[in-house]
N, C-alpha and C positions, 0 to 999 in steps of 0.2 A: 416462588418469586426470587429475584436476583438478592444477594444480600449487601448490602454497602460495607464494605469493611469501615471497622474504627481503627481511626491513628492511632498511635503509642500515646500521644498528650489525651484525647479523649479518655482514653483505657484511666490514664493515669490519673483525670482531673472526678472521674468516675467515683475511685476508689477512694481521693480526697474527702469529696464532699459524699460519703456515702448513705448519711443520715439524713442528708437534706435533697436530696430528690438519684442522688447515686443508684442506690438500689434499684429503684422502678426500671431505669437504662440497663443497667446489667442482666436483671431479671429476663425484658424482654432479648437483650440480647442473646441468653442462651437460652430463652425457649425458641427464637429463630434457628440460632445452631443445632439445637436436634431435631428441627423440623429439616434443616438441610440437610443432616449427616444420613438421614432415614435410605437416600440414594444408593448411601455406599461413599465411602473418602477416598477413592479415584476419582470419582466425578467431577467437574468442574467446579458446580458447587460445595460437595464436600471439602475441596482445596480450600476454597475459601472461607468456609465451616471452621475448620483447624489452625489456619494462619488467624482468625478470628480468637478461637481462642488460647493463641500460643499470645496473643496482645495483651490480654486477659490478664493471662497467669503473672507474666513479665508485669503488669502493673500493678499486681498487686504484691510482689518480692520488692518492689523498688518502693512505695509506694508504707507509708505508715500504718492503715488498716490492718486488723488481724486474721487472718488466714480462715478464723472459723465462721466469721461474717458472712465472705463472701462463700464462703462453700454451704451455707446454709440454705444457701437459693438454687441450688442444685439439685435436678431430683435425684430419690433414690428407685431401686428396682423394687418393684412389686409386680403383680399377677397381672394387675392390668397394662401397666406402661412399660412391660417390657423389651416388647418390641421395636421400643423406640428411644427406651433409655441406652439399652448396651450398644450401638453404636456410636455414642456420646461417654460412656465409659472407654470404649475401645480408643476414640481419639482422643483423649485424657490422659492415659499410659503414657500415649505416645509425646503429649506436650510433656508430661512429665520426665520424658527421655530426651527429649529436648535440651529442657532446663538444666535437667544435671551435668549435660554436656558446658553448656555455660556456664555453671555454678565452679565445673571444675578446675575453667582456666583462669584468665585473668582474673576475672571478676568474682571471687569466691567468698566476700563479705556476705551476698547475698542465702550462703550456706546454710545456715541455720534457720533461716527463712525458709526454706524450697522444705526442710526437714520437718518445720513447724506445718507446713499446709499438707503434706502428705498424711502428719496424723492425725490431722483435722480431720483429711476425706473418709479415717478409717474408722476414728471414734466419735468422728464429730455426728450432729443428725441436718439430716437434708429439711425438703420441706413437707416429706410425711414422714421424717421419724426413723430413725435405725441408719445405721453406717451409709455412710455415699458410697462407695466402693469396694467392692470384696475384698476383704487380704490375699487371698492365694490368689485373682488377677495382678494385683500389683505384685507379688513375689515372683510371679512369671516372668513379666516382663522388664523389669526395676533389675538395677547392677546389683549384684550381691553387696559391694561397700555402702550405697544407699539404702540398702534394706536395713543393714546394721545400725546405721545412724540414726533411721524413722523406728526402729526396735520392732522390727518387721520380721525378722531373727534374731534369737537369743546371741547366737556368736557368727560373727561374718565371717570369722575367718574358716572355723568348722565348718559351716554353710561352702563355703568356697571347695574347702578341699573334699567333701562329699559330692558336692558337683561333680568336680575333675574326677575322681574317680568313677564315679556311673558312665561319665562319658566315655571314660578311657575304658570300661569295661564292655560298652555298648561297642564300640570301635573294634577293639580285637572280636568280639561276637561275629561283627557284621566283616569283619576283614577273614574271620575263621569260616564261614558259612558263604561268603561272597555275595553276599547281600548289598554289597553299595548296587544303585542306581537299578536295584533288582523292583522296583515297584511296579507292581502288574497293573495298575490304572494307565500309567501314561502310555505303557506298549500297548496295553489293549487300544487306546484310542487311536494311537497309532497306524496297526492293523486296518481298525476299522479306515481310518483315513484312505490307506490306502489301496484296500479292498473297493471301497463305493465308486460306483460306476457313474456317479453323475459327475465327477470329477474331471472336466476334458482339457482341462488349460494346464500345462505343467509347473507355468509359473504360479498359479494360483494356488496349487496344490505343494508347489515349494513353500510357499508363504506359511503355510498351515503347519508343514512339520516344521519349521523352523520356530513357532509358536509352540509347538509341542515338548520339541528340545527346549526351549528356554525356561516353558512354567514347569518341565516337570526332572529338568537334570538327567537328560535320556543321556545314554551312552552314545557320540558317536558310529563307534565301530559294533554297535548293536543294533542299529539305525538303519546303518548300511547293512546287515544282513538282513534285517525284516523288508529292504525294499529289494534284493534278491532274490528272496523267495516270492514274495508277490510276482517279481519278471518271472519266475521259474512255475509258478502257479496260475499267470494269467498272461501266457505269451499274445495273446491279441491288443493288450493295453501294453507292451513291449515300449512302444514311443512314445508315449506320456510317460510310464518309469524312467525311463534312459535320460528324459528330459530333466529328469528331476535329479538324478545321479551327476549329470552335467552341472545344471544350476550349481549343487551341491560343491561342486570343483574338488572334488577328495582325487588325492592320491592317487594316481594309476597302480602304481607298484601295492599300493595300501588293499584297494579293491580286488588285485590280481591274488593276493597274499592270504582274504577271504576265502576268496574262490576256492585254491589251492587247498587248504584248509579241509574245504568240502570233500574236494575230492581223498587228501588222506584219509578222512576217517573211515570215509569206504572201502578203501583199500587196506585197513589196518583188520576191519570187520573181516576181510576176503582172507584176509592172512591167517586168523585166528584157529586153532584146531576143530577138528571134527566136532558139531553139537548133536544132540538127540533130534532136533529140528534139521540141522543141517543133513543129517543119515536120511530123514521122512524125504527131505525136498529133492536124495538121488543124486547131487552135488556136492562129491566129498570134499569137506574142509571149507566149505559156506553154506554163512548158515542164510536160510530163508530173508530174502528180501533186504539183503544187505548188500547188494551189486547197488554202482548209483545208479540212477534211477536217469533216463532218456530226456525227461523236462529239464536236469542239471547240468547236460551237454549243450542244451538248448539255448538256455537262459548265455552261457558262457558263451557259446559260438555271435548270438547279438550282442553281448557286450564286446568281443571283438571286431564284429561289423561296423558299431558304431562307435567303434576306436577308445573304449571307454578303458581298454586293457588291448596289449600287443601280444602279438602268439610269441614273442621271447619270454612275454615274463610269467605265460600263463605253462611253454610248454615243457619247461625244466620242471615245473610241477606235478606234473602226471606221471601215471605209470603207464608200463615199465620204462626202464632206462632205453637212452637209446644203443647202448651196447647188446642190451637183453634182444630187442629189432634185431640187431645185424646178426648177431650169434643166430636168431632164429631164423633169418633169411640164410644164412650157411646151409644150417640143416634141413631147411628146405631145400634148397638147390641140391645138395648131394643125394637126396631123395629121390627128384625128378632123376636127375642125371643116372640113378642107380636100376630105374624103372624103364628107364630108355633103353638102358644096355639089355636086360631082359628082355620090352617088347619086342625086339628086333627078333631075336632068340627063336618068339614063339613059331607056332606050326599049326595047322587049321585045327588039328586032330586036339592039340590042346587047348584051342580057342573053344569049339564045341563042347570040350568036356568043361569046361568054364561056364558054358551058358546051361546048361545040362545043372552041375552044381547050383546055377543062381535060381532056377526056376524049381529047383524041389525045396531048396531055403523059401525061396517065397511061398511056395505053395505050405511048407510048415509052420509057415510067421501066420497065414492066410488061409486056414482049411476052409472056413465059410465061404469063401468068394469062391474057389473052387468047384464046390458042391452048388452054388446057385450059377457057374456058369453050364456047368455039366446038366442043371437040370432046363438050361432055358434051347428052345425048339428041340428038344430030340437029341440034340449031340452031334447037328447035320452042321450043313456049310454058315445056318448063321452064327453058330456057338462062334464057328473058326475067325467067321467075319468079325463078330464083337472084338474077342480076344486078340487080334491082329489089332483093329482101328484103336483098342484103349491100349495097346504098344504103341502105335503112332501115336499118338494123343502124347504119352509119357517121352517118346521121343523129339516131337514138338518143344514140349516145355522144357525142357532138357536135366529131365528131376533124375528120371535112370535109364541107363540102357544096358542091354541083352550084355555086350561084351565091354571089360575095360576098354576106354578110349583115353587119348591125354587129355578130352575133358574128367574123366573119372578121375584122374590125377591128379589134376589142379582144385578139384574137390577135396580131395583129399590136403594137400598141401595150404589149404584155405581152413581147415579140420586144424591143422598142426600149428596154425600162428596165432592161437589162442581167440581169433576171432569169428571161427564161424558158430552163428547162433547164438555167440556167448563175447562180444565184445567187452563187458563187464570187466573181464580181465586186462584187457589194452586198453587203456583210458585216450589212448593219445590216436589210436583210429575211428574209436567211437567218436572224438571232438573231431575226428576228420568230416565222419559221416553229416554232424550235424551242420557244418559250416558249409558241407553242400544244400541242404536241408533251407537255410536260410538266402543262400546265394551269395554266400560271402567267398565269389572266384576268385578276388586279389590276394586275401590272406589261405586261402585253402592252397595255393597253388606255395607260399610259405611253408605250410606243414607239409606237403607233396617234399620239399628240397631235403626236410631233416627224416622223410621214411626212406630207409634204405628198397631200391630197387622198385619192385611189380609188388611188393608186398602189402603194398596198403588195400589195391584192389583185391587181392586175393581172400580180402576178409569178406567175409557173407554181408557182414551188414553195410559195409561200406557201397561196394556193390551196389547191393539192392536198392541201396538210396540214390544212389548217381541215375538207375536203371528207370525209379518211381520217379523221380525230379524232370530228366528227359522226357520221360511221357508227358509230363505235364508242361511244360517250354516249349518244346515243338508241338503241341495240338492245335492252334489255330494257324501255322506254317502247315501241316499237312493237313487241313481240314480245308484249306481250299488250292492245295497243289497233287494230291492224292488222286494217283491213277486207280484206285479203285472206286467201282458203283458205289454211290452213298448206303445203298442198305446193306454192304458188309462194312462201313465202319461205323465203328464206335465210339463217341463223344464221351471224354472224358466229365462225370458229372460235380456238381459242387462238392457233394460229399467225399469221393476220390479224392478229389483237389487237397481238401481240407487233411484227410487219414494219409494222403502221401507226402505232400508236404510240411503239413503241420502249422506255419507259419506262412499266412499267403505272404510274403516277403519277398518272392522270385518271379522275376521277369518274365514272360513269357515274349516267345519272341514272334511277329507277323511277317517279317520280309529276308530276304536271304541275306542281307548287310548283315543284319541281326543272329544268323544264324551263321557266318561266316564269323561273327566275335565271340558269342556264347558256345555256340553249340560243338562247334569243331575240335576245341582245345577240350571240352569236359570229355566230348565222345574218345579221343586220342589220348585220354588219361585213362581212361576206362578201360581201353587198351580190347586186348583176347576174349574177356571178361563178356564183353556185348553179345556172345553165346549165350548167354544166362536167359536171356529175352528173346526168342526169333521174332516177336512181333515188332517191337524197340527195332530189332534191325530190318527186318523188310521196312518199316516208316521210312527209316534212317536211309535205305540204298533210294526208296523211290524217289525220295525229294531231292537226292544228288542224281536220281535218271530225270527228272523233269529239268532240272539246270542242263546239265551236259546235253540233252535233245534240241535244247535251242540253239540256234547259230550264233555265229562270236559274233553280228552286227545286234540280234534279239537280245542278247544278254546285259545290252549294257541298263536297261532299264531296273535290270535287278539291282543297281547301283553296288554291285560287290567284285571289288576288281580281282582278280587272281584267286579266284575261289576254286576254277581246274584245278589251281596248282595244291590247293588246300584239299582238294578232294584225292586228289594223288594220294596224300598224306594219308587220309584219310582209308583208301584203300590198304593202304602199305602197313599202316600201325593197328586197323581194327576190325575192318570187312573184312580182307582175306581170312588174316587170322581164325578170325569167329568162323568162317564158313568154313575152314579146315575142323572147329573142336565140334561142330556140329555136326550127329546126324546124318542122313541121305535127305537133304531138302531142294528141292528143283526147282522151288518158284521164288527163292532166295538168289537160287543160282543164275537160273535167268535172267531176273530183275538184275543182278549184279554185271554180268555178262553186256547187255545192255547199255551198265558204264561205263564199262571199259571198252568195248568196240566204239563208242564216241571220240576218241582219242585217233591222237594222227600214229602210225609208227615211229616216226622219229619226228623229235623236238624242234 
């Protein structure tokens, strides 16, 4: 039930007349107050529980009656009413901290008063008998100078400076060990917060951690890493985190400076000598599972998408330098250039002894496959057949062939910039790879400006990802422009979707507008490279033979104006190319052929 507060004249006229009907008022009023305080004293009623009896106290310091009177109608704790007395002790302290506050400025007559009722509560008896109040709660809470005065302590001032010291010694402990704001209650719930999937509102979810920080004195910039890692561990809930990173309004440079961070220590692990682990894992001078990790490029490349960090402040960060690039682009090029001067050199007589050399290496790396093709039909024409079609096959993919080609070169030289197979080492192609990954063209085309040259593609993983993204962007363009019968092709299924790009984040594109904005400028970054894939590039030539077969009045429905002139380009920086580091393939050649005869001889 609500409680009616008493005025300060009630309180006071109370304590006057306490013999002649005082007490019975009093009485019931604080069995009311611990009926209310039972809530909890945030409650509304418990406020007014407390301001109830802060009127109380104040009337009876002002007020002639003696302190042990009225604290005699106060219960004490026993086994049964405990539950219901200690919150009624607890807001007691706290009027009692109150008072002393008052007692200490102006109005300090009342002094000796506030000291007499305090050792009423300690020694006096309630109304079943024994102390109101425990000593050690009021020494907790009670100033060290009041405890002295109520003889609460032997000596305040000893009392004092034994404080100060415990504290002063808890402090250097927890400053030595780094123990502030280390309390694993609040990150754990933290975590949890933002781990749980029923979570969909980002504002709702800011609210929470911002509750989190306040009751439990979370670190900031501890805060912001635990919600990194979540983006880094749950890239599908990506826009709920980022929303909350937003809300948050931290520091871009601040967030960029985490990141960073990450990335050192990985690099520091990569740096470190030869371990016993590192010698097991075959990788001299890293040790086991200290390269960053794929999800960390990830996490950074959408926090760049959603502007939460610029690739200025993220890409000084990473390694290597970009002098280390250009030095490496040198010695690449003087590589090519040195293997050119040779190839010319060569002579068939040495080209055969080349492939002659490759095929007894293989057959030594491979004596079982040998021995099962030799034993399959006899050793007649289908051995020959097999062993030819799995060279096509290998030729196709464009994994090996019979004699060096300047694609085997550019393998090679892809080998030599630290990034094929093993981007771990370039941190700053790996963040290339991913921010195609996520479809971040504005800012990828950024990091394109600071790699020197062709060198970015030449990394395996870069590549391979622009190669896996493309299949998936142009498949419903070439799933109904595809000059082939529906039962040779192949739909890309969810699963693919999800293991090639990782984050469905990226557009896919349906009409040629679309693919004259996305697809033209990634495939011409990609450059020579679109060798890697012959399937990538048959798609790729037939959907520019399906545009060019229409007439210039047909075309305009595709709404892409000057896409000839785009596919020109397109020929110039990537077809040809590839079809030169490729292989003998004639249905590439064709298809290709096809586009180019579409064209006028002169412009």
């Amino acid at each position: 039930m609500p409680l009616d507060l008493p005025t300060t004249a009630e309180a006071l006229r109370w304590c006057k007349e306490f013999d002649s009907g005082g007490s019975e008022a009093i009485s019931a009023l604080i069995k009311t107050v611990t009926l209310q305080l039972q809530n909890g004293s945030h409650t509304a009623s418990g406020i007014d529980a407390t301001a109830s009896l802060i009127r109380l106290m104040e009337a009876v310091l002002t007020s002639g009656i003696a302190p042990a009177k009225v604290c005699s109608l106060l219960p004490t704790i026993s086994a049964e009413s405990a539950t219901s007395v200690i919150p009624l002790h607890d807001a007691l302290c706290d009027v009692l901290c109150v008072l002393d506050g008052y007692t200490q400025g102006g109005d300090s007559s009342h002094r000796p008063r506030l000291v007499a009722l305090i050792r009423a509560l300690v020694s006096g008896t309630g109304n079943v008998g024994g102390p109101i109040i425990d000593g050690d709660l009021l020494q907790e809470r009670l100033d060290v100078d009041l405890q002295g005065e109520a003889g609460l302590v032997r000596n305040a001032k000893a009392a004092n400076t034994k404080m100060i010291r415990v504290k002063t010694r808890l402090f250097y402990k927890q400053n030595k060990f780094n123990l502030h704001r280390e309390e694993s209650e609040g990150y754990a719930k933290l975590l949890t917060e933002l781990l749980n999937r029923q979570h969909t509102a980002s504002d709702k979810l800011f609210e929470v951690l911002k509750a989190l920080i306040g009751c439990f004195s979370l670190d900031p910039n501890r805060v912001l890493d635990c919600i990194l890692e979540a983006i880094e561990n749950q890239p599908d809930r990506h826009e709920l985190l980022i929303g909350v990173l937003q809300a948050f309004g931290m520091d871009s440079g601040n967030v960029a400076q985490v990141v960073g961070f990450k990335f050192s220590c990985y690099q520091q692990l990569q740096n470190q000598p030869t371990s016993e682990s590192g010698a097991a894992s075959g990788i001299p001078g890293v040790v086991n599972g200290t390269e960053a990790p794929e999800s960390l490029f990830k996490a950074c490349a959408l926090l760049i998408k959603h502007e939460i960090i610029t690739v200025d402040q993220i890409y000084s960060l990473l390694s290597p330098s970009n002098e280390t690039l250009v030095e490496q682009y040198r010695e690449e090029l003087a590589t090519a250039r040195q293997w050119a001067k040779k190839a010319i050199s060569l002579t068939t007589e040495q080209i055969a002894d080349a492939e002659r050399a490759e095929t007894a290496a293989a057959g030594l790396a491979n004596p079982s496959q040998e021995e099962a093709n030799a034993s399959t039909g006899g050793g007649g024409g289908s051995s020959a057949a097999g062993s030819a079609g799995a060279s096509g096959g290998d030729k196709v993919e464009g994994q090996a062939t019979a004699v060096t080609t300047p694609a085997g070169a550019t393998d090679e030289a892809a080998a030599g910039t630290g990034g094929a197979g093993g981007s771990g080492c370039c941190q700053k192609l790996a963040l290339l790879a991913a921010l195609v990954q996520v479809g971040a063209w504005k800012h990828l085309s950024q990091v394109l400006d600071y790699i020197p040259g062709p060198l970015a593609m030449l990394n395996e993983r870069v590549h391979s990802t622009v190669i896996q993204t493309l299949h998936y962007i142009i498949d419903p363009l070439y799933s109904r422009n595809s000059t082939l019968p529906s039962t040779y092709r192949k739909k890309i299924s969810s699963k693919q979707k999800l293991s090639s790009v990782g984050v469905e984040c990226v557009q896919q594109v349906g009409t040629f507008k679309e693919f004259q904005k996305d697809v033209v400028p990634l495939v011409c970054t990609l450059g020579p490279m679109l060798h890697k894939d012959p399937v990538l590039l048959g798609k790729i030539v037939r959907l520019c033979k399906v545009y060019t077969s229409k007439k210039p009045n047909e075309r305009a429905e595709f709404e892409a104006p000057e896409l000839e002139l785009d596919i020109l380009t397109l020929l110039e920086e990537a077809l040809l190319p590839s079809l030169q580091l490729l292989p003998a393939n004639c249905a590439v050649s064709e298809e290709l052929w096809c586009v180019i005869k579409s064209y006028a001889y002169q412009q």
